[in-house]
C-alpha positions as CSV (number, residue, x, y, z in Angstrom):
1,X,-31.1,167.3,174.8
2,X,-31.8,170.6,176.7
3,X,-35.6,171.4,177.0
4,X,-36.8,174.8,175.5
5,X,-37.7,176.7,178.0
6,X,-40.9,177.7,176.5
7,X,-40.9,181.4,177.7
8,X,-44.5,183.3,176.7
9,X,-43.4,185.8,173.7
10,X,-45.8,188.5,175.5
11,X,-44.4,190.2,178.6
12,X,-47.7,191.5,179.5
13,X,-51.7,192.4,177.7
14,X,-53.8,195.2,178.9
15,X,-56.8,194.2,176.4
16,X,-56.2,193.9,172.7
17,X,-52.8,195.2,173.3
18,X,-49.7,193.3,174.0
19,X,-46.6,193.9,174.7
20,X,-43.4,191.2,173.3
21,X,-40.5,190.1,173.8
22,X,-39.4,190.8,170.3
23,X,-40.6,194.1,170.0
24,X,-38.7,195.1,173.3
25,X,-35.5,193.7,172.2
26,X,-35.8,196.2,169.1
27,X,-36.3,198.7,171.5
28,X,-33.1,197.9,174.0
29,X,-31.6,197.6,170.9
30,X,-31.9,200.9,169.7
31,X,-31.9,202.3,173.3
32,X,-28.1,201.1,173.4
33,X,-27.0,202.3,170.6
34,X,-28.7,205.7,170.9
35,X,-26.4,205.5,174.3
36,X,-23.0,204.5,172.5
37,X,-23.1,206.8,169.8
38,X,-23.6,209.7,171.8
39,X,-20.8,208.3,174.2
40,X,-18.6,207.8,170.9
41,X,-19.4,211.8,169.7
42,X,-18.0,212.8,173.2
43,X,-15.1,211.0,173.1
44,X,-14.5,212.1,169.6
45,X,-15.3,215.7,170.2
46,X,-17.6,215.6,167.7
47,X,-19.6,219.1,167.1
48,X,-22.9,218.3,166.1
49,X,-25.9,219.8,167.4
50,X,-28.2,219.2,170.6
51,X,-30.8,217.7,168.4
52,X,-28.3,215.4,166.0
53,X,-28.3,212.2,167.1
54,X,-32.1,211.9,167.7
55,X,-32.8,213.2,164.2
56,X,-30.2,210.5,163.3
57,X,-32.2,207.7,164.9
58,X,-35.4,208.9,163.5
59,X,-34.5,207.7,160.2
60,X,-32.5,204.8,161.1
61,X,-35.9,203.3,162.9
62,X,-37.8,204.0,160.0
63,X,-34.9,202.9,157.5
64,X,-34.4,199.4,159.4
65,X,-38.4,198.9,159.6
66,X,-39.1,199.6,156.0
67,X,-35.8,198.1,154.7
68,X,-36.6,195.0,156.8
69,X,-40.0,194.3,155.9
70,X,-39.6,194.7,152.1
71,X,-36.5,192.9,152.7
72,X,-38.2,189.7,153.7
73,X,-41.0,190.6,150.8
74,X,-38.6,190.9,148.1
75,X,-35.8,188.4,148.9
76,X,-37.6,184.8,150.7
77,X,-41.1,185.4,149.1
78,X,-41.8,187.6,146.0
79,X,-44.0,185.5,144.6
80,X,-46.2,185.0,147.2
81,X,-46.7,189.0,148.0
82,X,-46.9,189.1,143.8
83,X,-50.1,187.4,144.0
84,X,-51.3,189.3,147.8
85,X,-49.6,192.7,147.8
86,X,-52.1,194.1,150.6
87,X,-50.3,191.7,152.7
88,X,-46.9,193.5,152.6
89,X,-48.5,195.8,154.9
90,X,-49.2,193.2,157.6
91,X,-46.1,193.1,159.9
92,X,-47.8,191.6,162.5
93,X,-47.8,188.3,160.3
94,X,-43.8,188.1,160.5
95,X,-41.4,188.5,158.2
96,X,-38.6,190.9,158.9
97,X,-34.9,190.7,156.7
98,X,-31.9,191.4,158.2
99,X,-30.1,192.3,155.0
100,X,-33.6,194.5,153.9
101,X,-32.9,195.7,157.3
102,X,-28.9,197.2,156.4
103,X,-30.1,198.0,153.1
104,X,-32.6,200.0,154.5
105,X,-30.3,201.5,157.4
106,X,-27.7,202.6,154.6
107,X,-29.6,204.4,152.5
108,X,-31.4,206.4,156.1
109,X,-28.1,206.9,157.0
110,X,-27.3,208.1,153.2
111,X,-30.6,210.5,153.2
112,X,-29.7,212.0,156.9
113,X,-26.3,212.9,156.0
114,X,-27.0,214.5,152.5
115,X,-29.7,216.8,154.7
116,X,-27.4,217.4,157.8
117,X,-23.8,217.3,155.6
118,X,-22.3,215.7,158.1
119,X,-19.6,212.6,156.7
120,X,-21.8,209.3,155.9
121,X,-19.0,207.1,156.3
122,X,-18.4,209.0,159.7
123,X,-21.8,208.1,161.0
124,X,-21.9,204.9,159.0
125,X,-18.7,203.9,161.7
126,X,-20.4,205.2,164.6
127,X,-23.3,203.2,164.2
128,X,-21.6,199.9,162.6
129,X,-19.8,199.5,166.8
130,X,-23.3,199.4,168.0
131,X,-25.0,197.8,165.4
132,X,-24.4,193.9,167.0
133,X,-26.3,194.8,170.4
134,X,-29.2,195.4,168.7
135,X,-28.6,192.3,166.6
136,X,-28.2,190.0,169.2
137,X,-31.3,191.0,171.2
138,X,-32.9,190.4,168.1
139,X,-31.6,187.0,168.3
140,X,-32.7,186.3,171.5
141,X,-36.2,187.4,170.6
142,X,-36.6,184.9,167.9
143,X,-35.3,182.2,170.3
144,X,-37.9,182.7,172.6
145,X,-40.5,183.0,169.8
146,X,-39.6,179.9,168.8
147,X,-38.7,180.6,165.1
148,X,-35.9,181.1,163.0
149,X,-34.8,177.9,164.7
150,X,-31.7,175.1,163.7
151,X,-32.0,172.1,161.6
152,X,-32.4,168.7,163.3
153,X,-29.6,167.0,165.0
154,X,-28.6,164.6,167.7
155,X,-26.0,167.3,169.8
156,X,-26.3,167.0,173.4
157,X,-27.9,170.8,173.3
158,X,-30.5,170.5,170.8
159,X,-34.0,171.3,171.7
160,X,-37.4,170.5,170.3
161,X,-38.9,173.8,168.9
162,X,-42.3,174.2,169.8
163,X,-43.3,175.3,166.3
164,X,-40.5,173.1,164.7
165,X,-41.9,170.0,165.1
166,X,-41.3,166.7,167.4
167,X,-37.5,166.6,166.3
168,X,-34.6,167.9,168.3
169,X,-33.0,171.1,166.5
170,X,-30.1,173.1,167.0
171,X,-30.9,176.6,168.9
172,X,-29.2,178.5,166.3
173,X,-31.0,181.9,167.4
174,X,-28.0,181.2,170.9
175,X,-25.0,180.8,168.1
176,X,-25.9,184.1,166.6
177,X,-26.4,185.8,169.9
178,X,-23.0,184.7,170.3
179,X,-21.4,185.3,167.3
180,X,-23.6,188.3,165.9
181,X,-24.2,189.8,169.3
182,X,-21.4,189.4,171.6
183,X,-18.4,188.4,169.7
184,X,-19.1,190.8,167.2
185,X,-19.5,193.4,169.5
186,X,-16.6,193.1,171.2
187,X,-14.3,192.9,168.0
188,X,-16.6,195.8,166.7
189,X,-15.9,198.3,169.8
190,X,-12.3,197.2,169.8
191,X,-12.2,198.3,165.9
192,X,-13.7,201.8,166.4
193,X,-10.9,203.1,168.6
194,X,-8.0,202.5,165.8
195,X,-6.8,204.5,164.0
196,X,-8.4,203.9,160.6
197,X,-9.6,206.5,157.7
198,X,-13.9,206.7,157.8
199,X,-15.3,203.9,156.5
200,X,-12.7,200.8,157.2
201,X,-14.6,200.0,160.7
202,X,-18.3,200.0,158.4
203,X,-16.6,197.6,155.7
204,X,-15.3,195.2,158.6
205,X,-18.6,195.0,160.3
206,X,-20.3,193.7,156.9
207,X,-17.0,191.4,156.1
208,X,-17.3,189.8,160.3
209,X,-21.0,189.8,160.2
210,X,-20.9,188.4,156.6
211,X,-18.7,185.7,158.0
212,X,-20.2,184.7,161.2
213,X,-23.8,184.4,159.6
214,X,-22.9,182.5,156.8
215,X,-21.0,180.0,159.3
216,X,-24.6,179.8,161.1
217,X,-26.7,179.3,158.3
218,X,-25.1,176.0,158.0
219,X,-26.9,174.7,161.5
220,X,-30.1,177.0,160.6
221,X,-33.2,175.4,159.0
222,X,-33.5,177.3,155.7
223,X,-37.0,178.8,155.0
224,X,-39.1,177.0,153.5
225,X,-40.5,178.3,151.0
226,X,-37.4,178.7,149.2
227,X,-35.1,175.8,150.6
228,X,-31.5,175.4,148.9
229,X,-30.2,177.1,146.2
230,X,-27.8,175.1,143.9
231,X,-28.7,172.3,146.4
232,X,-26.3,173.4,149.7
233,X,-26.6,177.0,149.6
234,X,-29.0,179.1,151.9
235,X,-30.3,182.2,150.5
236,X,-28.7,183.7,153.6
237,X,-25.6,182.7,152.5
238,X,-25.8,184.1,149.2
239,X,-26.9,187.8,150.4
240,X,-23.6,187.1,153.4
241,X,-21.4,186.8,150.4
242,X,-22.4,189.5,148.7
243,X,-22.4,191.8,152.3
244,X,-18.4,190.3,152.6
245,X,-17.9,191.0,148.9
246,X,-18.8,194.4,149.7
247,X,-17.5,195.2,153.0
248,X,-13.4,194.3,151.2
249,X,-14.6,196.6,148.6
250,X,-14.9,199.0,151.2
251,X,-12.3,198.8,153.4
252,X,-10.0,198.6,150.0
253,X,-11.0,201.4,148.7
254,X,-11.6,203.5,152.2
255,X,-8.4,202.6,153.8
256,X,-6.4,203.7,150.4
257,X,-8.1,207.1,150.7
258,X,-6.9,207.5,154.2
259,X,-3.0,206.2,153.0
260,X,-3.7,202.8,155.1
């Protein structure tokens, strides 16, 4: 067994306000892609304005936050927020959704370029080979707030949680840095520079992410208050096959249109 290492989820106070870990790794997140996609237009030659790709990220922050939030709200516990809606509001309380996250990404993504008439599946490729940095930073923030943590096992790594109780668990925030951070970003910036129509790299990043989460949700401790569905199935795992379902569509149907 390795010990947690315990690390304080606040970097620093000054009074009622603090400043965390997880909040910054949002931040670094969306600091790199900011970075990449602006390195990808100039590689590209892209002509879009001075102002583009901050306009861009203005309503990819707010896409992720609200997608995320009512993510977590309407897929792991509707019934609870049924009977306390005011509660919805209070993000401070946890409770963010990966998949409400995407969802709420695309359809930013969807809303900028119907404004800006610039190619959605165009941005929607730029974005998808940075999208696993800010992933896996998120990652590492839950690891060291001590949630989101594995189920129990006897592996020579496992740690005791400090919030998960006296048993040893797996640290499956570290697989999914791995996997959702920096494997997938490393197949993900390998994709973007082949030769594919608009769209094919986007429907690969939900068919590799699909893949790699629903292999961790296997070691992850399932939330509680909805458990297993059909007795061995996470409700991670359902939403990953329906994000791999969707990312064949895609590249199907985008790589005909380009004669791939």
């Amino acid at each position: 067994m390795i010990p947690y290492p315990n690390i304080s989820p606040e970097i620093f106070k000054i009074g009622p306000l603090a400043v965390r870990w997880y909040g910054m790794m949002y931040l670094l997140g969306f600091l790199a892609s900011y970075l990449l996609i602006r390195l990808q237009i100039k590689e590209k030659g892209l002509a879009f304005g001075a102002d583009f790709v901050e306009s861009l990220f203005s309503y990819l922050i707010l896409g992720l936050l609200f997608g995320a939030r009512l993510g977590y709200v309407i897929f792991y516990n509707p019934g609870y927020y049924l009977n306390h809606p005011l509660e919805i509001f209070a993000v401070w309380q946890g409770g963010m959704s990966f998949h409400g996250g995407l969802i709420g990404t695309i359809a930013a993504g969807f809303l900028f370029s119907r404004k800006t008439f610039a190619d959605f599946w165009l941005l929607s490729d730029l974005i998808a080979a940075t999208a696993p940095i800010g992933i896996g930073l998120g990652r590492l923030g839950n690891f060291i707030n001590s949630e989101l943590y594995g189920r129990v096992t006897d592996v020579a790594w496992a740690m005791v949680f400090p919030s998960g109780g006296p048993l040893p668990r797996h640290p499956s925030q570290l697989y999914e840095l791995f996997l959702e951070g920096f494997l997938l970003f490393g197949i993900m910036w390998f994709l973007k520079g082949r030769k594919f129509g608009s769209g094919v790299v986007s429907g690969l990043f939900l068919v590799f992410y699909g893949v790699f989460r629903f292999f961790v949700e296997f070691f992850r401790e399932p939330d509680a208050q909805i458990g297993f569905i059909l007795g061995f199935l996470t409700m991670g795992q359902i939403l990953c096959g329906a994000m791999i379902t969707a990312g064949l569509v895609i590249v199907r149907l985008r790589g005909r249109k380009s004669g791939g």
